[in-house]
C-alpha positions in Angstrom: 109.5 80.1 107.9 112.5 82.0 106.1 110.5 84.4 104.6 112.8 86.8 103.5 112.0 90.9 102.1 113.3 92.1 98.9 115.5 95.3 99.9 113.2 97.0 97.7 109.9 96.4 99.7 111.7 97.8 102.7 113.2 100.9 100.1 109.2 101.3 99.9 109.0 102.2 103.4 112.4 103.9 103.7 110.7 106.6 101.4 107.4 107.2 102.8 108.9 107.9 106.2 111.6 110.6 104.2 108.6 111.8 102.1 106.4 112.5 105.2 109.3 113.5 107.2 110.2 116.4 104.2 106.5 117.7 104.4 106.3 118.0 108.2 107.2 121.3 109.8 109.8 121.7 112.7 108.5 122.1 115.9 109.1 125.7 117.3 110.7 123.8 120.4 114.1 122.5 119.8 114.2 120.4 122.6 111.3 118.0 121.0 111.8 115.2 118.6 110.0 116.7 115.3 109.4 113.3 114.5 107.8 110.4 116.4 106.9 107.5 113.2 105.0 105.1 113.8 104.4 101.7 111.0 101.1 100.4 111.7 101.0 97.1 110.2 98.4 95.6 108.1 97.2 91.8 107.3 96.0 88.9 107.4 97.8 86.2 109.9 100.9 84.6 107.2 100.8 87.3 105.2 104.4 88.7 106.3 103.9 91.1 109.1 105.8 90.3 111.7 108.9 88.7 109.4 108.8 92.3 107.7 109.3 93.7 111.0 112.0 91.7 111.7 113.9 92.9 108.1 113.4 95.8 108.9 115.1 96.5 112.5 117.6 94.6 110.9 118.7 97.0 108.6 117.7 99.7 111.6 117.9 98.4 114.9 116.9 101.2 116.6 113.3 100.5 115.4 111.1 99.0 118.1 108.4 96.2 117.8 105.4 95.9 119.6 103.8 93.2 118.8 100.3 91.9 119.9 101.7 88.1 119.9 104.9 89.1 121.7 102.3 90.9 124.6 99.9 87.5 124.3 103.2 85.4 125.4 104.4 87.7 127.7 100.7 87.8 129.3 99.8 84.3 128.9 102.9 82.6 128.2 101.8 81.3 124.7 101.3 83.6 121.7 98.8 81.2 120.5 96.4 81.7 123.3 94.4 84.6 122.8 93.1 85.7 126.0 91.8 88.7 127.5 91.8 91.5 124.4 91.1 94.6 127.6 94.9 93.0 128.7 96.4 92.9 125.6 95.6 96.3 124.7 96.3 98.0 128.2 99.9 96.5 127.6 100.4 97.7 124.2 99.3 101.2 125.1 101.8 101.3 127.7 104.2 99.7 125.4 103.5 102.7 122.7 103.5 105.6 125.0 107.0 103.9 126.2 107.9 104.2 122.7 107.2 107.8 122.5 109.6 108.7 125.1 112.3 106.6 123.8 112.4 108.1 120.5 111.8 111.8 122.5 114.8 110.8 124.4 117.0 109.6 121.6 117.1 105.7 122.3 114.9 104.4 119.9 113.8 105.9 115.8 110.8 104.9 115.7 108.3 102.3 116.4 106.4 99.3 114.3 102.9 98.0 115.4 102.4 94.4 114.7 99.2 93.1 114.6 96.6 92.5 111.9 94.7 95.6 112.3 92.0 94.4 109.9 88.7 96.0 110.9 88.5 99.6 109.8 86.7 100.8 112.5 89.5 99.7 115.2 92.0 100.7 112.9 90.7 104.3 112.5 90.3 104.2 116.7 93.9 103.2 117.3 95.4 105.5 114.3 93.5 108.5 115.5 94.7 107.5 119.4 98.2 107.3 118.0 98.1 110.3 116.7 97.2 112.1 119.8 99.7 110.2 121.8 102.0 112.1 119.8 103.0 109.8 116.8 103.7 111.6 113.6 104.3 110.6 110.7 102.0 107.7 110.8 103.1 105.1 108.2 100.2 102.4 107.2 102.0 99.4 105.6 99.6 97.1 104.0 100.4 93.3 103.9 98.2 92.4 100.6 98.7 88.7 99.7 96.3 87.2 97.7 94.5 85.1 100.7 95.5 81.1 99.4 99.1 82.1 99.9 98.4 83.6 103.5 96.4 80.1 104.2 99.3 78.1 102.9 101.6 80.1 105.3 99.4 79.5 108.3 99.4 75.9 107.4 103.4 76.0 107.9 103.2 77.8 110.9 103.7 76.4 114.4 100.8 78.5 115.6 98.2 77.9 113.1 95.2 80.1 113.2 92.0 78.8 112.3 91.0 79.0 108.9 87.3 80.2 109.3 88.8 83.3 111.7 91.2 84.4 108.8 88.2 84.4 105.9 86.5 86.6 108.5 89.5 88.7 108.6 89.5 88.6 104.6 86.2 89.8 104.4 87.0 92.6 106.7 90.0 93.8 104.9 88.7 93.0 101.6 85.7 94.9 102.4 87.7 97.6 104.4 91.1 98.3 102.8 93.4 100.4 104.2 93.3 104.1 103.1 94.7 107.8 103.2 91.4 108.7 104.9 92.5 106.8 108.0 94.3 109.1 109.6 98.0 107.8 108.1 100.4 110.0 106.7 101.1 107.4 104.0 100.1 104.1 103.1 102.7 101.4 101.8 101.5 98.6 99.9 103.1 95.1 100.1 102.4 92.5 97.6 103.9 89.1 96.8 103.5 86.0 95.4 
């Protein structure tokens, strides 16, 4: 689609990770990583996600992607088919813990969850299980396109998801927005067009 970042919405996030990353107290043990981030992405289907998270290991390559599309192809061959949610999510735990050692072990910064993460309750469920995987800082970033430009997208996409399934997901997140009392560190808000 050639959606494209302005530096500054990635500066954004550049910020809250040193912002958290100055409040957060070393570790008494010096052979631990002090920090494990973690950017749990946020949004409707077109509104930018994954194309963010693509900018952004750009400028830092040793950022990781795990993405719930990626693990549907993988799985199924097809992001577009939706499958078994039990598989999806078995693989992207395993994918995150993976991501914990890397970044323990020096190979990897950090890591980026892509997926739409639009029901609170989920949300809240996976934040507070990242968090005792070991993730910290926890970095919400929050996809908020006003919804006829996220429709318009999905229209251009090759995988087009229904429109009645993303005004469901609307009314989640409308109903729902992301906040600091989910267990994030910091919330980073994205807006366009």
């Amino acid at each position: 689609m050639g959606l494209s970042y302005p530096t500054e919405l990635l500066a954004d996030f550049w910020a809250a990770v040193a912002a958290v990353q100055a409040m957060a107290e070393p570790l008494s043990c010096p052979s631990k990583a002090t920090s494990v981030p973690l950017a749990c992405l946020i949004g409707l289907p077109g509104s930018g996600k994954s194309t963010w998270a693509i900018a952004l290991t750009q400028q830092a390559p040793s950022w990781q992607i795990i993405s719930t599309d990626q693990i549907r192809a993988q799985c199924y061959g097809d992001e577009a088919i939706q499958g078994d949610w039990i598989t999806i999510w078995r693989q992207a735990q395993r994918q995150l813990r993976q991501g914990i050692g890397q970044i323990q072990a020096g190979l990897c910064q950090g890591v980026i969850y892509d997926a739409t993460n639009v029901r609170r309750r989920h949300r809240r469920q996976f934040l507070r299980q990242a968090r005792g995987w070991g993730f910290t800082p926890i970095i919400g970033v929050w996809f908020d396109l006003p919804l006829p430009v996220c429709l318009s997208r999905n229209q251009q996409r090759s995988r087009c998801v229904p429109e009645p399934v993303i005004l469901r997901m609307h009314r989640q997140l409308d109903g729902a927005p992301p906040s600091l009392g989910e267990p994030m560190d910091h919330l980073v808000r994205v807006r366009g067009d």
